[in-house]
C-alpha positions in Angstrom: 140.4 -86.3 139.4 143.2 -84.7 136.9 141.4 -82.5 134.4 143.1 -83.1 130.9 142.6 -80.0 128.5 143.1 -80.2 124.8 146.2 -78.9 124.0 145.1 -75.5 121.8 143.3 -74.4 125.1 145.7 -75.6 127.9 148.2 -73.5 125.5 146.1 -70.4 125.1 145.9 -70.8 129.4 149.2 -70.5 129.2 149.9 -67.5 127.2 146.8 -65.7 128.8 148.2 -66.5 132.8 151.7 -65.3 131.3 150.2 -62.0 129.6 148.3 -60.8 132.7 151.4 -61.7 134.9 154.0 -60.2 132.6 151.9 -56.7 133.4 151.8 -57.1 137.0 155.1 -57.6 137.4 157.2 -57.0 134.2 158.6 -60.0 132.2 162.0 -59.9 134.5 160.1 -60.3 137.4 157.9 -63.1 136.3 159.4 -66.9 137.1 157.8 -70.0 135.5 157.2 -70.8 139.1 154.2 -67.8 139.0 152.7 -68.8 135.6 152.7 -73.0 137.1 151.2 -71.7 140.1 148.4 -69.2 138.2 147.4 -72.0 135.9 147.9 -75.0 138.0 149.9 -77.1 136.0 153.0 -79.5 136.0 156.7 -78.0 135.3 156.2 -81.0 132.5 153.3 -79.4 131.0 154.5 -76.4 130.5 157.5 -77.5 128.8 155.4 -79.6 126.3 154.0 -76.4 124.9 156.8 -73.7 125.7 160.6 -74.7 126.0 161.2 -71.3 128.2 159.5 -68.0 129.1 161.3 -66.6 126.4 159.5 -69.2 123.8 156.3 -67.7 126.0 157.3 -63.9 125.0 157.4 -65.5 121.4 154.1 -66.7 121.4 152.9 -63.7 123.2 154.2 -61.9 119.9 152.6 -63.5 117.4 149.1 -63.8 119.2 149.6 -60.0 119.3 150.4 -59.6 115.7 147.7 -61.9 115.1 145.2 -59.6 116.8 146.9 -56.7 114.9 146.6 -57.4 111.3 143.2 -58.8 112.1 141.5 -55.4 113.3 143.5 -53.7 110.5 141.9 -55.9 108.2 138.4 -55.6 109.6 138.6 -51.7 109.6 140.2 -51.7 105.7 136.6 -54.2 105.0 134.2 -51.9 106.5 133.3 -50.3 103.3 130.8 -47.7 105.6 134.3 -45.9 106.8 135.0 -43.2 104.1 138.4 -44.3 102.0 140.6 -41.5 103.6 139.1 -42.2 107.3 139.5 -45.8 106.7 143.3 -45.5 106.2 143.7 -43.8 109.3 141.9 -45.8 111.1 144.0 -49.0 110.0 147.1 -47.5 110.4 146.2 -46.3 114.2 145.0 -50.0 114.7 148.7 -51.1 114.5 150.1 -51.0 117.9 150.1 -53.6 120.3 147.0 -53.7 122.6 144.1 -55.9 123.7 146.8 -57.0 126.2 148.0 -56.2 130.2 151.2 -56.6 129.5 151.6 -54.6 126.1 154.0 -51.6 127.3 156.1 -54.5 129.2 156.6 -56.6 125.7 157.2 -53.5 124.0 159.7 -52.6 126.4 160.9 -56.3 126.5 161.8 -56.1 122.7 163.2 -53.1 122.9 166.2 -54.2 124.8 169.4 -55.0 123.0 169.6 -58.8 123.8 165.6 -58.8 122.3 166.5 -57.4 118.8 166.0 -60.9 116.6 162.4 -60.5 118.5 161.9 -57.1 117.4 163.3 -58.1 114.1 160.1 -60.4 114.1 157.7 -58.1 114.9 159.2 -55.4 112.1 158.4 -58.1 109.6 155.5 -59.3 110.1 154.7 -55.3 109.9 156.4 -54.7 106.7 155.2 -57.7 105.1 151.6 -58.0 106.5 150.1 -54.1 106.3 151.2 -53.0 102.9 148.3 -55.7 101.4 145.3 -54.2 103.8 146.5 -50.8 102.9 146.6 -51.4 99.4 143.1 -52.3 99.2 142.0 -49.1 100.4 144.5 -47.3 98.2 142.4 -48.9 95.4 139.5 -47.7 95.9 140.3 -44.7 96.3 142.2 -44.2 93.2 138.8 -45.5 91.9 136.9 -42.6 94.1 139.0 -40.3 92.5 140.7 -39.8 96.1 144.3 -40.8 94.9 146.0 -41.1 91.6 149.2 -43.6 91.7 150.0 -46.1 89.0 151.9 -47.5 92.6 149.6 -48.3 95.3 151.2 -51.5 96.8 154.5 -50.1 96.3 153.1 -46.7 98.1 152.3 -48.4 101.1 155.3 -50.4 101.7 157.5 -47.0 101.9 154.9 -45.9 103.7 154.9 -48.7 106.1 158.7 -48.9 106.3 159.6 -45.1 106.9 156.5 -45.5 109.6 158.4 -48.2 111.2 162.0 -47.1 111.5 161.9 -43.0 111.7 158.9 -43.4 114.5 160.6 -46.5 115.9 163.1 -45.2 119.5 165.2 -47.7 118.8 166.1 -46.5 115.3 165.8 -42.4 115.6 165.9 -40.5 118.9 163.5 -37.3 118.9 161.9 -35.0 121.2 158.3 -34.6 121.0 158.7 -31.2 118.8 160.9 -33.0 116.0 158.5 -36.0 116.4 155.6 -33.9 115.5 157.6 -32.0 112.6 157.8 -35.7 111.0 154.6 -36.4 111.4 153.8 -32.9 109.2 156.1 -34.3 107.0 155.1 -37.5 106.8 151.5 -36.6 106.1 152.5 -34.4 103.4 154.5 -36.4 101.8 151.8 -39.4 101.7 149.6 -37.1 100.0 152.0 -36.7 97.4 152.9 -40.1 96.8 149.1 -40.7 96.5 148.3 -37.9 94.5 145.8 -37.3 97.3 144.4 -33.7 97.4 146.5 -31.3 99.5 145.7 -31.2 103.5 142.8 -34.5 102.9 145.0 -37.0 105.3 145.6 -33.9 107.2 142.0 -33.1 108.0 141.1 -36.7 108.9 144.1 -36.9 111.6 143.2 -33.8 113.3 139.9 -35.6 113.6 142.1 -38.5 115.9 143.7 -35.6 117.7 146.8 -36.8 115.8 147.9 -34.1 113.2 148.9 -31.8 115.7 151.8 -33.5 117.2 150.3 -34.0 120.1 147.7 -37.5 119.4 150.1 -38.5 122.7 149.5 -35.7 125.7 
């Protein structure tokens, strides 16, 4: 007897055979052949919710970015997390993960024929974190933490220097200029916040990650 799904779940099938394939053997190396066979479905089917494995690798995307902003936005409404910890921790929780096949999508829209899709993904960055951060900003200018008449506007430069200057695609840096940056960086988010000198600075090192090497 043919087992008819609703189409939310046959789709989320789908994406979930395609995710765990993509990191077995790399989105090049994946046919639509493999995901029909891993799911069991018509070559009809597929193409009722996907028009390629491209449109797949979109889909992929946005579930990720869904996933993203979501944990960002959980960790910016625990109001246990101190304010300055919190940041951190909402800022760490935006990169791509939860998935098999992360490194291959990041290496998938990282190639020059991918950059509308990395476009996307920039976007929904620039235009989705700013918010969460902001209401953390808040209440920390409240705490007495930070002092800026600015806080949304803050985060977005925040949040776009983050994502060009540490992107590979836009700036090329060895590990030692990559942790000068992120010195820098820190530094200079203090000031914009009016935060007290070395505060962000203190809660990184507690993430391994104001020493330039959060990576090794």
């Amino acid at each position: 007897m043919r087992v008819v799904k609703e189409a939310e779940e046959r789709r989320n099938e789908i994406l979930d055979a395609a995710d765990e394939l993509f990191g077995q053997k790399g989105f090049d190396g994946t046919s639509t052949n493999d995901i029909l066979e891993k799911v069991g479905i018509a070559r009809g089917t597929l193409y009722y919710h996907f028009k390629s494995k491209e449109d797949i690798m979109d889909a992929l995307i946005e579930r990720y970015n869904v996933r993203i902003l979501g944990a960002a936005g959980e960790i910016a409404a625990d109001k246990s997390i101190p304010v300055i910890e919190r940041v951190i921790r909402a800022v760490m929780a935006l990169n791509i993960s939860g998935g098999s096949s992360s490194k291959e999508i990041m290496e998938h829209i990282h190639k020059p024929q991918n950059a509308l899709m990395h476009q996307k993904i920039q976007k929904v960055i620039i235009n989705g974190v700013p918010p969460i951060l902001t209401g953390i900003i808040c209440e920390g200018i409240e705490q007495g933490l930070f002092s800026t008449p600015f806080p949304y506007e803050c985060m977005e430069m925040v949040v776009i220097y983050a994502n060009t200057v540490f992107d590979d695609d836009m700036v090329t840096m060895t590990n030692e200029e990559r942790g000068a940056r992120m010195l820098a960086f820190v530094c200079n988010v203090e000031r914009l916040l009016g935060a007290e000198s070395g505060s962000l600075m203190e809660t990184m090192q507690m993430f391994g990650r104001g020493d330039g090497s959060g990576d090794e």
